[in-house]
BAFI-3210 file (N, C-alpha, C; in Angstrom, 3 decimals, decimal comma, padded with zeros to 6 digits):
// residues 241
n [1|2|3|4|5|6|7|8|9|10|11|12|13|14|15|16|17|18|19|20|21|22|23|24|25|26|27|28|29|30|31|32|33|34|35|36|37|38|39|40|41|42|43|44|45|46|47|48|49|50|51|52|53|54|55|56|57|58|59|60|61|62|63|64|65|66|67|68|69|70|71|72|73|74|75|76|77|78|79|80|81|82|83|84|85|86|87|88|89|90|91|92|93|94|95|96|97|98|99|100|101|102|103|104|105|106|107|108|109|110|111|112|113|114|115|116|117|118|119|120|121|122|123|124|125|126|127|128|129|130|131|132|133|134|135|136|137|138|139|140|141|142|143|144|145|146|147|148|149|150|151|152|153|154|155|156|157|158|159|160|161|162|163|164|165|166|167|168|169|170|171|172|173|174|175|176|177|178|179|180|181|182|183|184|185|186|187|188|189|190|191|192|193|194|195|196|197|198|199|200|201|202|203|204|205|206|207|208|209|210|211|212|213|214|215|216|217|218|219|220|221|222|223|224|225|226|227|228|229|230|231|232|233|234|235|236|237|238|239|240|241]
n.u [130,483|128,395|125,492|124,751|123,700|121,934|119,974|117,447|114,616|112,966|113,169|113,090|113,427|113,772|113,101|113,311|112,361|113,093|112,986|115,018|115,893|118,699|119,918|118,260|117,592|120,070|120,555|118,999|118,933|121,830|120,821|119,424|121,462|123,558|122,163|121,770|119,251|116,220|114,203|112,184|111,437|110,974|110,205|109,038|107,899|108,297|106,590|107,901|109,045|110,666|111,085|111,431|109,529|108,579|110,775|110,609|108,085|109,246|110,802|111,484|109,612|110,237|110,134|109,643|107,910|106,642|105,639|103,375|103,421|101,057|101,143|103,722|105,172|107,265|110,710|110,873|108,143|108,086|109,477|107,725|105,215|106,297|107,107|104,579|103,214|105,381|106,475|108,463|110,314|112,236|113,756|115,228|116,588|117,849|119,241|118,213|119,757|122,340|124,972|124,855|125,766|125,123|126,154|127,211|125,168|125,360|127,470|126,328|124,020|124,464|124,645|122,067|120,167|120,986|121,181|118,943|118,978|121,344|123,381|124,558|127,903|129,516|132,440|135,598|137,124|135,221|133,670|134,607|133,252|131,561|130,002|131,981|130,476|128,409|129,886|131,166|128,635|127,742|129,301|129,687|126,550|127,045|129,014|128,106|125,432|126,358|127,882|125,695|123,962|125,667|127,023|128,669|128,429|128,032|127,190|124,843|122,286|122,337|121,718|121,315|120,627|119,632|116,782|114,276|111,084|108,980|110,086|109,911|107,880|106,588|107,420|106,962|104,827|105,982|107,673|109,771|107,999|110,008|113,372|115,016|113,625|115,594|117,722|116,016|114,397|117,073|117,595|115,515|115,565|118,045|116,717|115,511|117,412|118,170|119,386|121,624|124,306|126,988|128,429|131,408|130,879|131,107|131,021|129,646|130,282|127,622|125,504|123,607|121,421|122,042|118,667|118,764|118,151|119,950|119,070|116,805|116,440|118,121|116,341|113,964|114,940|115,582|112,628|111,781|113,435|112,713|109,501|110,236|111,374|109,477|107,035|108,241|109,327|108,156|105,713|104,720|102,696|100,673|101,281|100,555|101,726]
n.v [170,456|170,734|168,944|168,063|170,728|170,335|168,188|167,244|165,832|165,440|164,854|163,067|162,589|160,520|159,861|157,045|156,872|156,146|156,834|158,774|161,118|162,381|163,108|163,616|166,463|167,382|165,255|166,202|168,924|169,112|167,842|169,738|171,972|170,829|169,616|170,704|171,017|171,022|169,337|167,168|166,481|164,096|162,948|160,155|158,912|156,336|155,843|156,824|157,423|159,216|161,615|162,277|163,039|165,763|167,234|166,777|168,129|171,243|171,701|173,678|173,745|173,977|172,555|169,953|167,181|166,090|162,633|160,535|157,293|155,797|153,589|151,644|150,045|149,135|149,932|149,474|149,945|152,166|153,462|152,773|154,476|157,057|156,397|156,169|158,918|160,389|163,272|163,273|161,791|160,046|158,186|158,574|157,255|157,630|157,042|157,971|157,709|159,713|158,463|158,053|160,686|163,266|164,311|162,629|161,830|163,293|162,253|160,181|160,843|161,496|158,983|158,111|158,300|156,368|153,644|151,214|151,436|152,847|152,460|153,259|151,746|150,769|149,774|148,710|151,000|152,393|150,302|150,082|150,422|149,046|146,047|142,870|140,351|141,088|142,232|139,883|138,288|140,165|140,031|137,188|136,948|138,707|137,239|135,419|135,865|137,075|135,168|132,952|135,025|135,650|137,977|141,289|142,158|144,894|146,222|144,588|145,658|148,678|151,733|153,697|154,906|155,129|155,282|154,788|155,368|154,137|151,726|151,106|151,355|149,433|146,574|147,206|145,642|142,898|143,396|143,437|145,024|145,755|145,562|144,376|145,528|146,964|145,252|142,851|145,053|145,108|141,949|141,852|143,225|142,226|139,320|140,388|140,889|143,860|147,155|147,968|149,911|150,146|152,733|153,542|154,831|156,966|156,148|156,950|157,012|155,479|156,973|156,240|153,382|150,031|149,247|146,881|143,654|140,692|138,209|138,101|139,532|138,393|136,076|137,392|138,406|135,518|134,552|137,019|136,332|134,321|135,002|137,067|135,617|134,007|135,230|136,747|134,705|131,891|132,595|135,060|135,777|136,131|138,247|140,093|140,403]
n.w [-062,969|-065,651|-066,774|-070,681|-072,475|-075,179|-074,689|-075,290|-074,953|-072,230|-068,660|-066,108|-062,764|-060,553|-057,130|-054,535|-051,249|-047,538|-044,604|-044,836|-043,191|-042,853|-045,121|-047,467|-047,855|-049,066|-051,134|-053,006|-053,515|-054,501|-057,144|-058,026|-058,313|-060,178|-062,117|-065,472|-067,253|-068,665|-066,275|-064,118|-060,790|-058,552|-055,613|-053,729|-050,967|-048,723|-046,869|-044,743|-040,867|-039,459|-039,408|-042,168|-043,740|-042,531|-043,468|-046,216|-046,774|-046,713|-047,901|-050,880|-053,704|-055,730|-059,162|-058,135|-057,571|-054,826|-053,354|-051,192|-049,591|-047,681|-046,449|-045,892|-048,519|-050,403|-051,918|-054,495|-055,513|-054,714|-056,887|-058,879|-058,356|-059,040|-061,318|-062,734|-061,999|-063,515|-065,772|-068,460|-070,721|-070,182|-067,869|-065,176|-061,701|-058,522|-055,133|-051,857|-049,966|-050,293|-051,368|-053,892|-056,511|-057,994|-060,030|-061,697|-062,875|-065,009|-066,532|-067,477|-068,793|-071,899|-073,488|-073,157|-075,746|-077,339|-076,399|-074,310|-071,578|-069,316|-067,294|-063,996|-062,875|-060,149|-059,530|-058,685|-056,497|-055,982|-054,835|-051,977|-049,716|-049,344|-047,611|-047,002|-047,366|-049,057|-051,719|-052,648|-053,071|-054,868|-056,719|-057,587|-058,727|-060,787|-062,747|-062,909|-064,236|-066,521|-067,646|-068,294|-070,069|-072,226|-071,838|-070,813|-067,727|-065,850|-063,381|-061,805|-059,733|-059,436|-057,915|-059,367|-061,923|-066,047|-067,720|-070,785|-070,844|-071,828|-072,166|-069,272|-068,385|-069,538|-068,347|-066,160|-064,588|-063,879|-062,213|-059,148|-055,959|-053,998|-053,369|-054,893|-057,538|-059,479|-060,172|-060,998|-063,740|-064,986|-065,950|-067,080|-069,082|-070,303|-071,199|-073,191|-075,036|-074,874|-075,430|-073,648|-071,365|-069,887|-066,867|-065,368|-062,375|-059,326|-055,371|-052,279|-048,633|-046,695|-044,791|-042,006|-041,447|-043,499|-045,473|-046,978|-046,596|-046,886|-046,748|-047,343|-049,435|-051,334|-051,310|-052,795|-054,908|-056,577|-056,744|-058,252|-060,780|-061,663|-062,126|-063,792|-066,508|-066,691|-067,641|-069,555|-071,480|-071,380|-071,271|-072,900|-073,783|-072,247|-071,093|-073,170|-074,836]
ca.u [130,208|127,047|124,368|124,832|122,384|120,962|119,239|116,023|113,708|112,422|114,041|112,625|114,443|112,600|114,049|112,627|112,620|112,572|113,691|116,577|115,812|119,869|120,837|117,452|117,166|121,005|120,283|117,363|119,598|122,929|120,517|118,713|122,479|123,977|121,237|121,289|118,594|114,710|114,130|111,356|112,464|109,970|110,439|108,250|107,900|107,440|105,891|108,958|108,594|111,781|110,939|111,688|108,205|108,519|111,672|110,007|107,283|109,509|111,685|111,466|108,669|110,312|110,170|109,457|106,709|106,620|104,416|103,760|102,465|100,467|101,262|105,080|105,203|108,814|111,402|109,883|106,808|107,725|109,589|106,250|104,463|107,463|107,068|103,110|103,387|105,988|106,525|109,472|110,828|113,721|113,814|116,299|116,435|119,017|118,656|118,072|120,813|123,348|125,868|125,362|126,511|124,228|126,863|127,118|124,002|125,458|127,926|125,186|122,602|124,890|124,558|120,748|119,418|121,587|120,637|117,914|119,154|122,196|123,623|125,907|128,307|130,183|133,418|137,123|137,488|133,796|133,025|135,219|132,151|130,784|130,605|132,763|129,693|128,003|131,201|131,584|127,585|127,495|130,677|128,809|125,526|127,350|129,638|127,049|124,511|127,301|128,131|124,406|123,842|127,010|127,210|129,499|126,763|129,231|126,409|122,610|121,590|122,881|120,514|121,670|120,854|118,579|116,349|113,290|109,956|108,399|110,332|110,155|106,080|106,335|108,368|106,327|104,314|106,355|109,102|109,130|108,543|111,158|114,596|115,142|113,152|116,707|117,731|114,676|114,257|118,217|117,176|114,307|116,391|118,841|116,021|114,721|118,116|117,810|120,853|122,938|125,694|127,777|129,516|131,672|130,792|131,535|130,110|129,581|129,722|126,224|125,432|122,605|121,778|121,178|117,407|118,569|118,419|120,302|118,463|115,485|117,035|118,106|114,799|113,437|116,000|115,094|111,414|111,838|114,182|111,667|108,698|110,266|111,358|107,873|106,408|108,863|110,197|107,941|104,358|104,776|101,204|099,302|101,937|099,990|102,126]
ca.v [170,023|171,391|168,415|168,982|171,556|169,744|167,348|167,003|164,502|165,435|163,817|162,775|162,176|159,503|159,598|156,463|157,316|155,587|157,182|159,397|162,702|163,247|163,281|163,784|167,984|167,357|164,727|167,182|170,335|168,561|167,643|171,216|172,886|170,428|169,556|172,124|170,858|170,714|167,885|167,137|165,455|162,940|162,294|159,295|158,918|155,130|155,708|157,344|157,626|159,428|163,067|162,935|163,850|167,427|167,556|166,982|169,051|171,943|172,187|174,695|172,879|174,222|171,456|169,169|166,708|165,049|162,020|159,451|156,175|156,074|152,261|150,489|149,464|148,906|150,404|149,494|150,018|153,686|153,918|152,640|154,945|158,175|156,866|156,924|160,387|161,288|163,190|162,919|160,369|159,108|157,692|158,792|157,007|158,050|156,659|159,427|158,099|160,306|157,100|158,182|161,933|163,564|164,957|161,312|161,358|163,773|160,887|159,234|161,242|161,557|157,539|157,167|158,231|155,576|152,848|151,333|151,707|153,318|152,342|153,832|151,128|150,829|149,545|149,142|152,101|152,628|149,317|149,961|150,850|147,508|144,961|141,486|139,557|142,041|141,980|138,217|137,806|140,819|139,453|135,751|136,794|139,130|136,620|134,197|136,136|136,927|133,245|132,752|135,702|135,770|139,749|141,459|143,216|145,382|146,071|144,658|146,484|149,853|152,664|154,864|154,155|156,524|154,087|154,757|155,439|153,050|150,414|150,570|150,491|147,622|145,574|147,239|144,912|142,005|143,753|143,703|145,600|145,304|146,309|143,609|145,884|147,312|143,751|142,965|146,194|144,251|141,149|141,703|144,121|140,937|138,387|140,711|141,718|145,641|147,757|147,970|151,088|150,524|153,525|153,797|156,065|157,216|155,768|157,334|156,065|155,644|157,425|155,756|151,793|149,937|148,765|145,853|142,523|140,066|136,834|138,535|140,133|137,019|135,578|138,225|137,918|134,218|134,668|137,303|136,162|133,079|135,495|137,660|134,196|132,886|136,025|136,641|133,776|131,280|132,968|135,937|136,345|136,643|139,831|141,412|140,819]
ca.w [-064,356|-065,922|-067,827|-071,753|-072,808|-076,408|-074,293|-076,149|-073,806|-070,653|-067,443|-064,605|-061,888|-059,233|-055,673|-053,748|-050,016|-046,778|-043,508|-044,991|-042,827|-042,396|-046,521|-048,526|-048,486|-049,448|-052,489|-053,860|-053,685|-055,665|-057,935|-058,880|-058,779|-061,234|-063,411|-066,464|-068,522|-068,238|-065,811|-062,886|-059,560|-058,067|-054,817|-053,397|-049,526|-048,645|-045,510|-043,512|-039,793|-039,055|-039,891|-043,222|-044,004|-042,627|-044,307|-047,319|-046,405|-045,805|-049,263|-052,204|-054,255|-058,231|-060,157|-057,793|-056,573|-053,024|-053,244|-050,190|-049,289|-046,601|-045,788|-046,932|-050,148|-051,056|-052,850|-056,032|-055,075|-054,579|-058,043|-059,214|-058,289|-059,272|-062,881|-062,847|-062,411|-064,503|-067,682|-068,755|-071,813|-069,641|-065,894|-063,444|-060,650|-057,998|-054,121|-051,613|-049,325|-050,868|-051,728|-055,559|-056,974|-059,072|-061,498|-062,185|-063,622|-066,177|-067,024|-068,384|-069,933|-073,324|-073,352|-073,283|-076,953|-078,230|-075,569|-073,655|-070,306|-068,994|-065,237|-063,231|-062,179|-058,863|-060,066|-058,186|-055,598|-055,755|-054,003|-051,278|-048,475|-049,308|-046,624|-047,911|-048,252|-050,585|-052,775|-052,985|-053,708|-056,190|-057,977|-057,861|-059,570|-062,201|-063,395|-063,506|-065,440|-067,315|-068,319|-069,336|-071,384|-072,913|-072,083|-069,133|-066,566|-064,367|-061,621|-061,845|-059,070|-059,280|-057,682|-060,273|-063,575|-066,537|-068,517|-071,371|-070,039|-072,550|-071,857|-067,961|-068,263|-070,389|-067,844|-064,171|-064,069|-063,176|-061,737|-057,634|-055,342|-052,840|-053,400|-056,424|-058,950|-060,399|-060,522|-062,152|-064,737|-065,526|-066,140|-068,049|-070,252|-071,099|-071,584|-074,538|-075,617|-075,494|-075,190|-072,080|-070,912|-067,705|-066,642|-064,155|-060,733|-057,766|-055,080|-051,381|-047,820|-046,707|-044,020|-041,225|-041,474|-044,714|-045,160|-047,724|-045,738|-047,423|-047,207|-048,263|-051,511|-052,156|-051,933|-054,091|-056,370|-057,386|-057,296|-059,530|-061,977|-062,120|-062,585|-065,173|-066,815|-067,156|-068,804|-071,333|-072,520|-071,380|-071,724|-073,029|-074,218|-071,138|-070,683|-073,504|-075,911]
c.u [128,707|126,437|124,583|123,451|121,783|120,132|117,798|114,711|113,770|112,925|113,174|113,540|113,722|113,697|112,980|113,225|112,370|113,398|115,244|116,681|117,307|120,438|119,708|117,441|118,659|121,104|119,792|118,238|121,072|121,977|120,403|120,002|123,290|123,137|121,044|120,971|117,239|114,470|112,875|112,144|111,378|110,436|109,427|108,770|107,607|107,420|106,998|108,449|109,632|111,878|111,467|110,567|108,263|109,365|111,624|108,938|107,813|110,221|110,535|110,219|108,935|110,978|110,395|108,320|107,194|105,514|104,616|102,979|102,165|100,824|103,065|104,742|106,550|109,126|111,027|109,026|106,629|108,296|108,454|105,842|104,689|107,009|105,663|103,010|103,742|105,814|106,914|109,706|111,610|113,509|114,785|116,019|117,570|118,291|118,367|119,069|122,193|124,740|126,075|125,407|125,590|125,475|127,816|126,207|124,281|126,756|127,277|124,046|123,132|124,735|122,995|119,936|120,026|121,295|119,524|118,022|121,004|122,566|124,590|126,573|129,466|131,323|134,957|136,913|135,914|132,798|133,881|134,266|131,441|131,068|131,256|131,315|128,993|128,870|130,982|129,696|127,208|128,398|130,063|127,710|125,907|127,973|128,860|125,888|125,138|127,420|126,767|123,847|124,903|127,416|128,098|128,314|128,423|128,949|124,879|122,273|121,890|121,660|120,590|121,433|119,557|118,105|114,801|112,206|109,144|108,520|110,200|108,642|105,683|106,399|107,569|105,687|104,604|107,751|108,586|108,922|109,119|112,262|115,319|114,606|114,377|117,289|117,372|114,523|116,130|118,084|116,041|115,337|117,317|117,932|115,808|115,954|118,398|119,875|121,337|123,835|125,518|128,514|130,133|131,516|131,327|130,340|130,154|129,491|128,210|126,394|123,803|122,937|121,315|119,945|117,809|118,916|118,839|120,130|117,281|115,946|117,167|117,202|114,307|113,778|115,448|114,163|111,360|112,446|113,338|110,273|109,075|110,342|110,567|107,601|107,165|109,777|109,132|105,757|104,131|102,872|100,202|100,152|101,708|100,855|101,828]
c.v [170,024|169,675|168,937|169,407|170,883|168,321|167,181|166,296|164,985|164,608|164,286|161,996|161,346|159,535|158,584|156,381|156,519|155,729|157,812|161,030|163,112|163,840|163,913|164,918|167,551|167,144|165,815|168,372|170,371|168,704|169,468|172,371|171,837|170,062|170,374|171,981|170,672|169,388|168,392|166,210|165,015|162,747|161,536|158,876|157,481|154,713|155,871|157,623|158,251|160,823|163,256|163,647|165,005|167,597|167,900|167,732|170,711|172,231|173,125|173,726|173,166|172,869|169,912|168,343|166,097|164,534|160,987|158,455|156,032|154,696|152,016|149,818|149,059|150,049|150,475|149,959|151,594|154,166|153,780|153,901|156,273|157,638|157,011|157,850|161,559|161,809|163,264|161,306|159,681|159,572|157,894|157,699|156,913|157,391|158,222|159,796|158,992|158,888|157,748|159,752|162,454|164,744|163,961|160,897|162,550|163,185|160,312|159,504|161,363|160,163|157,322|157,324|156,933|153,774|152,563|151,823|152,101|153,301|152,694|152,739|151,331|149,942|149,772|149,847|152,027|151,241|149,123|149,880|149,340|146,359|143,756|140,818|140,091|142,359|141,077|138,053|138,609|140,076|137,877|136,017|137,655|138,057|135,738|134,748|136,601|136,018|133,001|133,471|135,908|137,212|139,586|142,534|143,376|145,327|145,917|145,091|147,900|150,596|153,946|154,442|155,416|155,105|154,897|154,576|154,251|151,742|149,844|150,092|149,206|146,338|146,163|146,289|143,351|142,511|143,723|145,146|146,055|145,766|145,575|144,337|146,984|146,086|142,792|143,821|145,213|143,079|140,579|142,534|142,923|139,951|138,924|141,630|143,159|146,093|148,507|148,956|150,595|151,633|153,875|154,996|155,942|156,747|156,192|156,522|156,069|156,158|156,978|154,381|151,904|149,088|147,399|144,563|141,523|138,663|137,404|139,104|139,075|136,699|135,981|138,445|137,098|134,169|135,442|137,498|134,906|133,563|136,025|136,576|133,649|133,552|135,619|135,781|132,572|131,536|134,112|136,221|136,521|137,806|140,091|141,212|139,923]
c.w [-064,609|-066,685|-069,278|-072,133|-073,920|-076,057|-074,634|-075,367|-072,907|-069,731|-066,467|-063,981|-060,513|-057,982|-054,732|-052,128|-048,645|-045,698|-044,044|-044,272|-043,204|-044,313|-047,334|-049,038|-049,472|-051,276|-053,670|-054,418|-054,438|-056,526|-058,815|-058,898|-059,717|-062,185|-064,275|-067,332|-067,726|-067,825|-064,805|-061,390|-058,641|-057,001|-053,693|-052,215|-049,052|-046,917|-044,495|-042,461|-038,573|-039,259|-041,508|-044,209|-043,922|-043,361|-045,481|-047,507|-046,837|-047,175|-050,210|-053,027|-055,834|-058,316|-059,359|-056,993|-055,246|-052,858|-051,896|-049,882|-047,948|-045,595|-046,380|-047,190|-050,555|-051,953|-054,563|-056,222|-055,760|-056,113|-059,032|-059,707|-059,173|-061,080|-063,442|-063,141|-063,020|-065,600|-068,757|-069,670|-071,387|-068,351|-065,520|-062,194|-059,819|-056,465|-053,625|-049,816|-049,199|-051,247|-053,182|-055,394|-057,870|-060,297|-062,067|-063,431|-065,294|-067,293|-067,562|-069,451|-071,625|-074,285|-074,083|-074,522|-077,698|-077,468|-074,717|-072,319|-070,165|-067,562|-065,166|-062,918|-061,609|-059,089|-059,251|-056,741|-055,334|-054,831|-052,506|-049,409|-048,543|-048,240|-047,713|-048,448|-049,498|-051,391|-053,277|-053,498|-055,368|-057,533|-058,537|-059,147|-060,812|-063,256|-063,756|-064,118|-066,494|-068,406|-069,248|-070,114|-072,567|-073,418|-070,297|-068,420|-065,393|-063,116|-062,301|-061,446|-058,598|-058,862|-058,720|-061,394|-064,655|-067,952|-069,793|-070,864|-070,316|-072,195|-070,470|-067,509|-069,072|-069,394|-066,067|-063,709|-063,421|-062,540|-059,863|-057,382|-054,575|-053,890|-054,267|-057,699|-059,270|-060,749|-061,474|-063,609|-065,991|-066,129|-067,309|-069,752|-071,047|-071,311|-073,153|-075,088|-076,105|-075,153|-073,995|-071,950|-069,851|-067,925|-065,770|-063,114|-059,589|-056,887|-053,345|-050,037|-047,273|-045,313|-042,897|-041,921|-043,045|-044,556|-046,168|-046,311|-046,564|-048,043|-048,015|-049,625|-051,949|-052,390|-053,123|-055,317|-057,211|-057,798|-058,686|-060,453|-062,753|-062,900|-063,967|-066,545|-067,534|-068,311|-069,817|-072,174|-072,401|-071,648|-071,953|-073,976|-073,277|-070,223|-071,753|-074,612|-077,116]
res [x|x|x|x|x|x|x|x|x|x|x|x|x|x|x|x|x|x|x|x|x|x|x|x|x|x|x|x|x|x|x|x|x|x|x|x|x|x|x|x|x|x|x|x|x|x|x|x|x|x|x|x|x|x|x|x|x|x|x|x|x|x|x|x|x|x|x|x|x|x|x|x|x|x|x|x|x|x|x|x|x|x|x|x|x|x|x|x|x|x|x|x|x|x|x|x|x|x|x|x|x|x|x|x|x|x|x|x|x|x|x|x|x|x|x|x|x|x|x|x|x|x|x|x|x|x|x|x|x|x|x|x|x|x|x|x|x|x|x|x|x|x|x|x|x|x|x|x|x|x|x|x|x|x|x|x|x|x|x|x|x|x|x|x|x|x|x|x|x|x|x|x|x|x|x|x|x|x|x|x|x|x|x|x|x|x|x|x|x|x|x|x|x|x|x|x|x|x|x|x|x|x|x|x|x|x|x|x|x|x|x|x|x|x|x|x|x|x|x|x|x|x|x|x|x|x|x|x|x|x|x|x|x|x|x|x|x|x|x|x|x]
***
């Protein structure tokens, strides 16, 4: 299934990276045979030490950058950096474990002129690779940001999701960077009431370990649901606005 061609806006596609030698050429190469519209594909290196460097080294270079941090920075960190560069009107951001589908992402792009953000969500069948506790905590903090916005959030932290360029540099600066800034980018999006798509995806087994650690997300979580919090609801003028 081809991308629809009257796609108007530039896409960038951010791949944030960290030790994926066995899937990444994989990710890169779905992408540039289902994508059939003018896009770029970002892929940000956060200091891999697993050969995925040559790997990345070593690919086709059309229409794509390969940037890297010399130190770890986080997951955020590295989408950071992927939309710096970009130049594209609309954010991609896909992992680069292979878990998500990139003819997923053409599930969504019909979505995003009409909305601020557009996420893939992991839904039913698609959460089946999930350990129990990451079920039972995801299902916890949806329902309960749920309850207090008085909206349904399918998945906050989807790695898949295609968002407004505008709006994501508005919101970088308090977003983490650790593996909460989709979480975050969520969060902030329901504080200032913008417009929301879930759509359901497919969702892959992961292949090598996962880097999320669970107390620590949590952590990062709270902090920054407290940070985003402050700014925009509670001092939103020393964020500029």
């Amino acid at each position: 299934m081809k991308a629809p061609l009257n796609m108007t806006k530039q896409l960038s596609i951010i791949i944030p990276v960290h030790k994926e030698k066995e899937m990444i050429k994989k990710v890169i190469d779905d992408l540039r045979s289902t994508i059939n519209i003018d896009f770029e594909c970002i892929v940000v290196d956060d200091c891999s030490g697993d050969g995925t460097s040559k790997i990345l080294k070593n690919l086709k270079k059309k229409n794509t950058q390969i940037l890297r941090h010399a130190l770890r920075q986080g997951y955020g960190a590295a989408i950071k950096t992927g939309i710096k560069q970009s130049q594209g009107e609309i954010i991609c951001i896909i992992d680069g474990d292979g878990t998500y589908f990139s003819e997923d992402i053409v599930k969504l792009l019909p979505f995003i002129n009409e909305y601020d953000m557009v996420v893939g969500a992991r839904l039913g069948q698609s959460t089946r690779y999930f350990p129990i506790y990451q079920k039972i905590a995801k299902g916890f903090i949806c329902n309960l940001l749920g309850f207090v916005f008085k909206r349904k959030i399918e998945d906050i932290n989807s790695g898949l999701r295609l968002m407004k360029k505008s709006l994501v540099k508005e919101y970088a600066g308090i977003l983490s960077d650790k593996f909460s800034f989709t979480a975050g980018i969520t969060l902030a999006m329901l504080l200032d009431n913008r417009r929301i798509k879930y759509i359901p995806i497919n969702y892959n087994k992961r292949i090598g370990k996962s880097k999320v650690k669970v107390v620590s997300y949590t952590w990062n979580f709270i902090k920054g649901y407290a940070k985003i919090l402050y700014y925009l609801k509670l001092d939103r003028t020393r964020f500029g606005q």
